[in-house]
C-alpha positions as CSV (number, residue, x, y, z in Angstrom):
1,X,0.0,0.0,0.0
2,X,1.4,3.9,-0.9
3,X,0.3,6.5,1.2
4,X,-0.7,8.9,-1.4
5,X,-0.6,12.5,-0.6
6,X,-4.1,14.4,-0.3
7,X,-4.7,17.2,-2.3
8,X,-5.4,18.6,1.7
9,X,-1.5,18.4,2.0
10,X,-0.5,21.9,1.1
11,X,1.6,24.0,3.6
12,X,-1.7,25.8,4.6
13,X,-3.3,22.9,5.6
14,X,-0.2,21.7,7.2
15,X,-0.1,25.2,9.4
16,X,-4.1,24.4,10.3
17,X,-3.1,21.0,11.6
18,X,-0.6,22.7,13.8
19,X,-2.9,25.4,15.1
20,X,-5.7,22.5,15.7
21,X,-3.1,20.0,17.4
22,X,-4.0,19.3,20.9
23,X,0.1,18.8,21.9
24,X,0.8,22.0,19.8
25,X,1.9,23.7,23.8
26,X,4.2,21.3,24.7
27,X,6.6,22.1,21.9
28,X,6.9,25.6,24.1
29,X,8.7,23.4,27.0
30,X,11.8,23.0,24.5
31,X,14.7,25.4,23.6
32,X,14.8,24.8,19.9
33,X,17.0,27.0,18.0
34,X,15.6,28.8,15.8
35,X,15.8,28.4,11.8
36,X,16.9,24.6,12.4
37,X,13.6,21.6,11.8
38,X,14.8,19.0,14.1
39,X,13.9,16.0,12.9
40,X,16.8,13.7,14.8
41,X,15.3,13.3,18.1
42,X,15.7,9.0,17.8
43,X,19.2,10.3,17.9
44,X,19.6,13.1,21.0
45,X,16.6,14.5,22.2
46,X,15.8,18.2,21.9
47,X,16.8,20.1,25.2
48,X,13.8,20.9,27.5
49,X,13.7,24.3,28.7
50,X,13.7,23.5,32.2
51,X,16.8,21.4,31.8
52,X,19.3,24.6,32.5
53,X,17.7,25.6,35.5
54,X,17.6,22.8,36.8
55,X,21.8,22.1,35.7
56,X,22.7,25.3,37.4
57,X,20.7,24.5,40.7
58,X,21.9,21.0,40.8
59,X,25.5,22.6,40.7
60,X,25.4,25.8,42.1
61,X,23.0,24.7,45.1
62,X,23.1,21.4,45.5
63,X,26.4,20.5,45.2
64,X,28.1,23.9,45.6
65,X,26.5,25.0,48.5
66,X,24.9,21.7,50.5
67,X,27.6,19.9,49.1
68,X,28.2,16.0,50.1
69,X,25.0,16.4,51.9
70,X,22.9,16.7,49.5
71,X,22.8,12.8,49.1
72,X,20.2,13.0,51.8
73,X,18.8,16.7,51.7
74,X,18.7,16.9,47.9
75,X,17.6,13.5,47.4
76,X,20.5,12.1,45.5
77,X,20.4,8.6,46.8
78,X,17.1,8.0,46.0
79,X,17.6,9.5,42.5
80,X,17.7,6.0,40.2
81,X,14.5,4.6,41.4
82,X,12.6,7.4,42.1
83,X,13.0,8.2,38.2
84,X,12.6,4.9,37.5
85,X,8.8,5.2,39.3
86,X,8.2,8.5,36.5
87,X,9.2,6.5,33.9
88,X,7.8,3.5,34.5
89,X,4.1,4.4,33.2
90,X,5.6,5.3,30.2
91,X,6.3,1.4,29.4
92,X,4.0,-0.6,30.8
93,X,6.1,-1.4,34.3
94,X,4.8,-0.7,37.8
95,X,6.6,1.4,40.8
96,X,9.8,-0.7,42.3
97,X,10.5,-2.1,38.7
98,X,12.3,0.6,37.1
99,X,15.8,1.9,38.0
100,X,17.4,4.7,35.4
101,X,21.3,3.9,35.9
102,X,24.5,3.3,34.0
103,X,24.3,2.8,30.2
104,X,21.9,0.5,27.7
105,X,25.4,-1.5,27.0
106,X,25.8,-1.8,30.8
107,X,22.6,-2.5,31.3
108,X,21.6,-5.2,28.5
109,X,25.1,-6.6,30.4
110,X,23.3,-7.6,33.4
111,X,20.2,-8.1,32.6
112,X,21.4,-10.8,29.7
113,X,23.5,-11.9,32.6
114,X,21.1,-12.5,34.9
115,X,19.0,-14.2,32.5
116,X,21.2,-16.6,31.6
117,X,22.1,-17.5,35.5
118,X,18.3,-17.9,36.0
119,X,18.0,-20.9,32.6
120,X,21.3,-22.0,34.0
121,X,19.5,-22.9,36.9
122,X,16.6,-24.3,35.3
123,X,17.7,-25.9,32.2
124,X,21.4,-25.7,31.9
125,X,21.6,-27.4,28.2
126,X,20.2,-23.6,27.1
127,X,23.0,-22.0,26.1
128,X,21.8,-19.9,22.6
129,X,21.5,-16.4,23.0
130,X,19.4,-15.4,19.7
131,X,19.0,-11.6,18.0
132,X,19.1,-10.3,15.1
133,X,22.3,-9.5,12.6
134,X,20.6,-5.8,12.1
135,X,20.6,-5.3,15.8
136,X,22.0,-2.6,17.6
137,X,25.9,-3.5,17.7
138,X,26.5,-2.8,21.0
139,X,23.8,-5.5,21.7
140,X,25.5,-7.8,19.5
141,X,29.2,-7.1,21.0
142,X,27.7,-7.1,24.8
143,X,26.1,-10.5,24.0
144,X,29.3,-12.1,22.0
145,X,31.5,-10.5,25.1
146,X,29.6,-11.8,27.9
147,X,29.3,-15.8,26.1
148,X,33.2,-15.5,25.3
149,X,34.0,-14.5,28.6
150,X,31.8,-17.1,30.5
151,X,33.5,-19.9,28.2
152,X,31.0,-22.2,29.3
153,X,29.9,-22.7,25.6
154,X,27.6,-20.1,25.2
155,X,26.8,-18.9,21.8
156,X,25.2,-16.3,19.7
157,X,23.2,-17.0,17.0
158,X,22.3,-14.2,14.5
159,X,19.1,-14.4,12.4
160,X,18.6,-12.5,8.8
161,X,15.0,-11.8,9.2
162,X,12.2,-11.6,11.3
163,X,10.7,-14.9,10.1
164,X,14.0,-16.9,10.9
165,X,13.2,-16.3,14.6
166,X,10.4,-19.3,14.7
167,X,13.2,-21.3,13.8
168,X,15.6,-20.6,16.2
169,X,14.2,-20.6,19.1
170,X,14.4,-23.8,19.7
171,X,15.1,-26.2,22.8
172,X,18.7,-25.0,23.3
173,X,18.2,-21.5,23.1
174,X,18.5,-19.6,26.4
175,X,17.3,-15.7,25.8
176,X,15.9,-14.0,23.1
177,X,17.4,-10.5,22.7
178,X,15.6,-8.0,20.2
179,X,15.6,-4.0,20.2
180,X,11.6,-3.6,19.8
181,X,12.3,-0.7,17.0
182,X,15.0,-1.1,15.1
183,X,17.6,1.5,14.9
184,X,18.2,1.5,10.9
185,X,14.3,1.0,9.8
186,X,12.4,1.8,12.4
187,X,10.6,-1.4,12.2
188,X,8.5,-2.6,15.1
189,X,8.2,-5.9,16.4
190,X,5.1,-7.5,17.8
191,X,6.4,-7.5,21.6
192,X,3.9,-9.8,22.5
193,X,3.4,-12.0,20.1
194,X,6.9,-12.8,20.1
195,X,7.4,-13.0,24.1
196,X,4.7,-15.6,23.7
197,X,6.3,-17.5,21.0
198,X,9.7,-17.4,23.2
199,X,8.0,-18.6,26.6
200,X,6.4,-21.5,25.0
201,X,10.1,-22.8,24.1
202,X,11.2,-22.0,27.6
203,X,13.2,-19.1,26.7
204,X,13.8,-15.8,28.0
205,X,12.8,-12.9,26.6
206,X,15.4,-8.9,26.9
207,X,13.9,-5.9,25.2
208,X,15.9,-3.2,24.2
209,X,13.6,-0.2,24.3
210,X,15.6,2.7,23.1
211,X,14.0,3.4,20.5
212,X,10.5,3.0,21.6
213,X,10.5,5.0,25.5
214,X,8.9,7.3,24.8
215,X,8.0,7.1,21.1
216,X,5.5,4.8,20.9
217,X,2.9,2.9,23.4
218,X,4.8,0.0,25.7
219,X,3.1,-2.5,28.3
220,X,5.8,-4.7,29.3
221,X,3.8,-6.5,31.6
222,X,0.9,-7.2,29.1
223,X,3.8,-8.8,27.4
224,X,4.7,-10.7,30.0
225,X,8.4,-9.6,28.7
226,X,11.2,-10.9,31.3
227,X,13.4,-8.0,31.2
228,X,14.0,-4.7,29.2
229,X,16.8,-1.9,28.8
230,X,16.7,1.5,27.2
231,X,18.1,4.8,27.4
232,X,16.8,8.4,27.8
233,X,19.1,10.3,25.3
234,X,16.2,9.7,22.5
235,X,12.8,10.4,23.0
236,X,12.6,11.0,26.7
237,X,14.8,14.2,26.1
238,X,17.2,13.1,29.1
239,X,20.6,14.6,27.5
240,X,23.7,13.7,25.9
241,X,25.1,10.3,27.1
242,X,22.3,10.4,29.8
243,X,21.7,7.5,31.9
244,X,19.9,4.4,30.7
245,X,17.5,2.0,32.2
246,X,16.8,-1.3,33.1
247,X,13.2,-2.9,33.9
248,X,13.0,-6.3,36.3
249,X,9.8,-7.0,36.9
250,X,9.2,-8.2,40.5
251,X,8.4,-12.1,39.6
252,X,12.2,-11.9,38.6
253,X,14.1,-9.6,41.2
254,X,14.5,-12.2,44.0
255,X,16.7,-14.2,41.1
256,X,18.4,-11.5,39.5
257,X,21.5,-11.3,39.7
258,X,24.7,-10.9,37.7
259,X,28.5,-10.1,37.8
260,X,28.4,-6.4,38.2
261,X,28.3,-6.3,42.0
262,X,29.0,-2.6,43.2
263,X,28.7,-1.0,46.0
264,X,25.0,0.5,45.0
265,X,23.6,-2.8,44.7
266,X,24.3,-3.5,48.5
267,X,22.0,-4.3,51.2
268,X,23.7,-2.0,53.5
269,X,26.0,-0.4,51.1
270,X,27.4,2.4,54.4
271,X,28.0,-1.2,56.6
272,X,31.6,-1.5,54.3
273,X,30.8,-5.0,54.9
274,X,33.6,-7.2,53.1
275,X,31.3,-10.0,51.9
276,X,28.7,-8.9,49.0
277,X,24.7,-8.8,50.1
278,X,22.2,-7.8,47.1
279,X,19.7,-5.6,47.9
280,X,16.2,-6.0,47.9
281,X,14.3,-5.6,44.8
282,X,15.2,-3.5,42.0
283,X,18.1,-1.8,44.0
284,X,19.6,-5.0,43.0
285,X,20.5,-3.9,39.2
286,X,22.1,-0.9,40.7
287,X,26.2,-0.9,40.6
288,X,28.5,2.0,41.4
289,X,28.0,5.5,42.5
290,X,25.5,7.6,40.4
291,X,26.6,10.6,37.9
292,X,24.1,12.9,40.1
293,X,23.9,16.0,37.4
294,X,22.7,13.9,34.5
295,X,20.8,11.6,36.5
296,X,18.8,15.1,37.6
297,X,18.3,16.6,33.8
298,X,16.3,13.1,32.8
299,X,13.2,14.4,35.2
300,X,13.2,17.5,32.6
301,X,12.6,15.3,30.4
302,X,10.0,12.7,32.2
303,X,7.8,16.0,33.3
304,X,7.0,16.8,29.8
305,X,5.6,13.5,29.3
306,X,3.4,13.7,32.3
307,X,1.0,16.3,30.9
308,X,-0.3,14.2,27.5
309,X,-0.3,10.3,27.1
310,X,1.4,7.9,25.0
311,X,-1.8,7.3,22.8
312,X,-1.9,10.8,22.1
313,X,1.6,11.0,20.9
314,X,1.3,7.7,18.6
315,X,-1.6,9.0,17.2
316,X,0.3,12.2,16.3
317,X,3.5,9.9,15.3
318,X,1.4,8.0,12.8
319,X,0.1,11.1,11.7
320,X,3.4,12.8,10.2
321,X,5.3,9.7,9.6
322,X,2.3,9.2,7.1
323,X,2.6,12.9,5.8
324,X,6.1,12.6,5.6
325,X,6.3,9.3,3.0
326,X,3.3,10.7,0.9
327,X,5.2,14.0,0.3
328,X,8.5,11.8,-0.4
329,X,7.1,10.0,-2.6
330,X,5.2,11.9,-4.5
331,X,8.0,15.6,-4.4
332,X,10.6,13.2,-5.3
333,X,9.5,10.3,-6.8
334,X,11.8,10.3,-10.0
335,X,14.9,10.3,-7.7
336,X,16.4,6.9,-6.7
337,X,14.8,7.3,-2.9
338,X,13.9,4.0,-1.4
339,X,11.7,3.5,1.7
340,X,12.9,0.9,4.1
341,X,10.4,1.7,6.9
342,X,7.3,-0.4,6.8
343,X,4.1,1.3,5.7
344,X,1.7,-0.7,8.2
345,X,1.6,1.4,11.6
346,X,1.8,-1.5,13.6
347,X,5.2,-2.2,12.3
348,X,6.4,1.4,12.3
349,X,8.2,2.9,15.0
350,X,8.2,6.9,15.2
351,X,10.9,7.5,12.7
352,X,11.5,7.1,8.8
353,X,13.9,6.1,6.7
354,X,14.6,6.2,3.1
355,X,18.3,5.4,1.2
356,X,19.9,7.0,-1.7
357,X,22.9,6.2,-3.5
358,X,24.4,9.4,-1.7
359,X,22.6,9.5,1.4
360,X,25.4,10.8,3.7
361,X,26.1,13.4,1.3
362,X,22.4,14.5,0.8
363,X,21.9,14.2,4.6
364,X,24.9,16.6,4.8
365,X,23.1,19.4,2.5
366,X,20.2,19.4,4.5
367,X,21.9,19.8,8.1
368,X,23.6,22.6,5.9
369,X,20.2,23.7,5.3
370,X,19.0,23.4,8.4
371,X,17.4,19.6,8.5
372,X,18.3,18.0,11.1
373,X,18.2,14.1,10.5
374,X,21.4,11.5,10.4
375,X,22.9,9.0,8.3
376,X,23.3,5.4,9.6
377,X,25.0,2.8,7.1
378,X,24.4,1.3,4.2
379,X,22.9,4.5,1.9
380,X,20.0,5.3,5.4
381,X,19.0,8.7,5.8
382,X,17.2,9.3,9.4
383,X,14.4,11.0,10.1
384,X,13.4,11.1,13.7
385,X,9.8,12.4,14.6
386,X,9.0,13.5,18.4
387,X,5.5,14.2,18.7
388,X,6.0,16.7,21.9
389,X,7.9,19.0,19.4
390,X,7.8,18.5,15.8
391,X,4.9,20.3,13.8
392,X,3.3,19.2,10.5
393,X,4.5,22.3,8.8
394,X,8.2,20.8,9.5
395,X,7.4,18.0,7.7
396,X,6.7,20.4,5.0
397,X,9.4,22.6,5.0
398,X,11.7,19.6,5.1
399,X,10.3,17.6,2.1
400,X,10.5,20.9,-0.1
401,X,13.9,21.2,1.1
402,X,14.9,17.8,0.3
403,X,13.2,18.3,-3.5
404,X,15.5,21.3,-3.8
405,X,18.5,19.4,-2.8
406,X,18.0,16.7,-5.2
407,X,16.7,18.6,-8.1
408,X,19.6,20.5,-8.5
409,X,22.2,17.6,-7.0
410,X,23.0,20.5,-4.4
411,X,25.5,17.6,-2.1
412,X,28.3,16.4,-2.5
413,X,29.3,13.1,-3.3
414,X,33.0,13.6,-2.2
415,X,31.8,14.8,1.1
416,X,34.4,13.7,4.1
417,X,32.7,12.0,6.7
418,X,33.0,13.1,10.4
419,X,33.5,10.5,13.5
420,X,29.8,10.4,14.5
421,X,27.2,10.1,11.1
């Protein structure tokens, strides 16, 4: 099916969807620079306004004027799961489930870790980790690390497509790893058709959600998912390099455990015991000391959420996602564009993606003309769409910028290519 553009999608009818768009006052909570259409948010977040206030208060207050004992006065301690608790509605999890901490690599580390220790327990022939070869690659390293380093004839087994997972998960395999939306396409797996299909082989089921928090509607306990990871750098507006998060939903926390046994994840971590105790809970997936300033920036981002709904912001997602192929397709159709993100919205995540034989070059022009998307290899062009911030008239602007650009081959092909894409 083609999404065909409606003779309603002019500019001035974009503009009047804008004006009649419910979450039109939430873009006002972000410091977008002006001139720029930002459509990279599956990449970093725009910054919320409140974010700088509360930086400076976090530093200048907090820790330059209470100092160390603002861990208690401040709330500092407490910081991980009381975060976690904001987020949690957000996906599906309940209060106590939820700690934001570390990184997604760190965390898909222990949670894969301490789903493999829980099938070692119960079946100890499982020893297939399965994803997918178009996975994130840090998955794919954290997975092949932790089997190499385990040597206890572990293994990772990478599958082409979707349809090769019925076929894999089989009797030996332990977990099944996938990222929910994946990071090239922005396809969207069926969560829980897929958990259900795992469970009745006996596996284990790890969802990497960072590139759905936020983006598109979650219920990881309608799932009946095992465990999930995802960070808050992307849609939920929590930074550069912010801290991630890790989900363990209470049936599993008395069993969780894993390698990465720091100090945070103590009982009693001020008794300086010598032996290691694991806290109760989801304190448990905690490790070492917290980074205190960015953990305090992702609650910027969390408030904004808390005034609309995820079904609201999917419905707005779908919405210019849909404008955004039609005009494509239909302002550039005789250029060699080809769409890689599924049509059907129940496969789509809440970004789009189209290649060209120049696409990092292309991509280039228009962050020279102030389009914001990325470039992700081979020949994807990005395009990120946050629904608390990007208008239909962006979609707009950006199309007819894009037709410029490729009408008059405005790039260049020769283009040097910095460290990050």
């Amino acid at each position: 099916m083609t999404l065909a553009p409606s003779s309603a999608d002019t500019r001035a009818a974009c503009l009047a969807r804008d004006a009649a768009d419910p979450l039109a006052p939430l873009r006002d909570r972000f410091d977008l620079p002006d001139g720029v259409i930002y459509l990279d948010g599956n990449s970093l977040g725009a910054r919320p306004r409140a974010a700088l206030d509360r930086a400076r208060d976090v530093v200048a207050r907090e820790w330059g004027q209470d100092l160390i004992r603002s861990w208690n006065s401040a709330g500092w301690f407490d910081l991980p799961k009381r975060l976690g608790d904001r987020l949690a509605p957000l996906v599906g999890a309940r209060p106590g489930e939820i700690v934001v901490t570390d990184t997604t690599s760190l965390n898909l580390f222990k949670a894969l870790a301490a789903a493999l220790a829980i099938q070692q327990d119960r079946d100890p022939q499982r020893k297939v980790i399965v994803t997918e070869r178009s996975n994130f690659p840090t998955d794919i390293y954290m997975a092949d690390g932790l089997a190499r380093w385990l040597d206890r004839g572990y293994e990772l087994l990478l599958v082409d497509s979707p349809e090769e997972l019925d076929a894999a998960i089989d009797a030996r395999c332990a977990v099944l790893m996938l990222t929910h939306v994946n990071y090239r396409t922005g396809r969207q797996h069926d969560m829980a058709a897929l958990t259900r299909l795992a469970h009745a082989r006996g596996a284990l089921v790890l969802w990497d959600l960072a590139h759905s928090a936020g983006a598109v509607p979650v219920d990881l306990h309608a799932a009946d998912a095992d465990f999930a990871v995802g960070c808050t750098y992307k849609y939920l507006n929590g930074g550069p390099g912010a801290p991630a998060f890790i989900w363990v939903p209470e049936r599993h926390q008395a069993a969780f455990r894993h390698p990465l046994t720091g100090w945070w994840s103590h009982a009693k971590p001020f008794a300086m015991s010598h032996g290691f105790a694991a806290a109760e809970g989801i304190g448990r997936a905690l490790c070492g000391t917290q980074p205190v300033v960015s953990l305090a920036l992702v609650e910027c981002g969390l408030e904004v959420f808390e005034q609309t709904d995820m079904a609201a912001l999917r419905a707005k997602s779908l919405a210019l996602t849909d404008l955004f192929i039609a005009l494509v397709e239909s302002r550039c159709a005789r250029h060699p564009l080809g769409l890689v993100t599924p049509r059907a919205h129940d496969a789509r995540g809440s970004q789009v993606s189209f290649t060209h034989p120049h696409g990092y070059a292309v991509m280039q022009a228009l962050i020279e003309r102030g389009v914001i998307g990325d470039y992700r290899e081979p020949e994807i062009m990005r395009f990120g769409f946050t629904p608390l911030y990007t208008r239909f008239v962006d979609v707009w602007d950006a199309v007819e910028i894009l037709r410029d650009i490729l009408d008059r081959e405005a790039y260049d092909a020769a283009a040097a290519r910095g460290a990050v894409t």
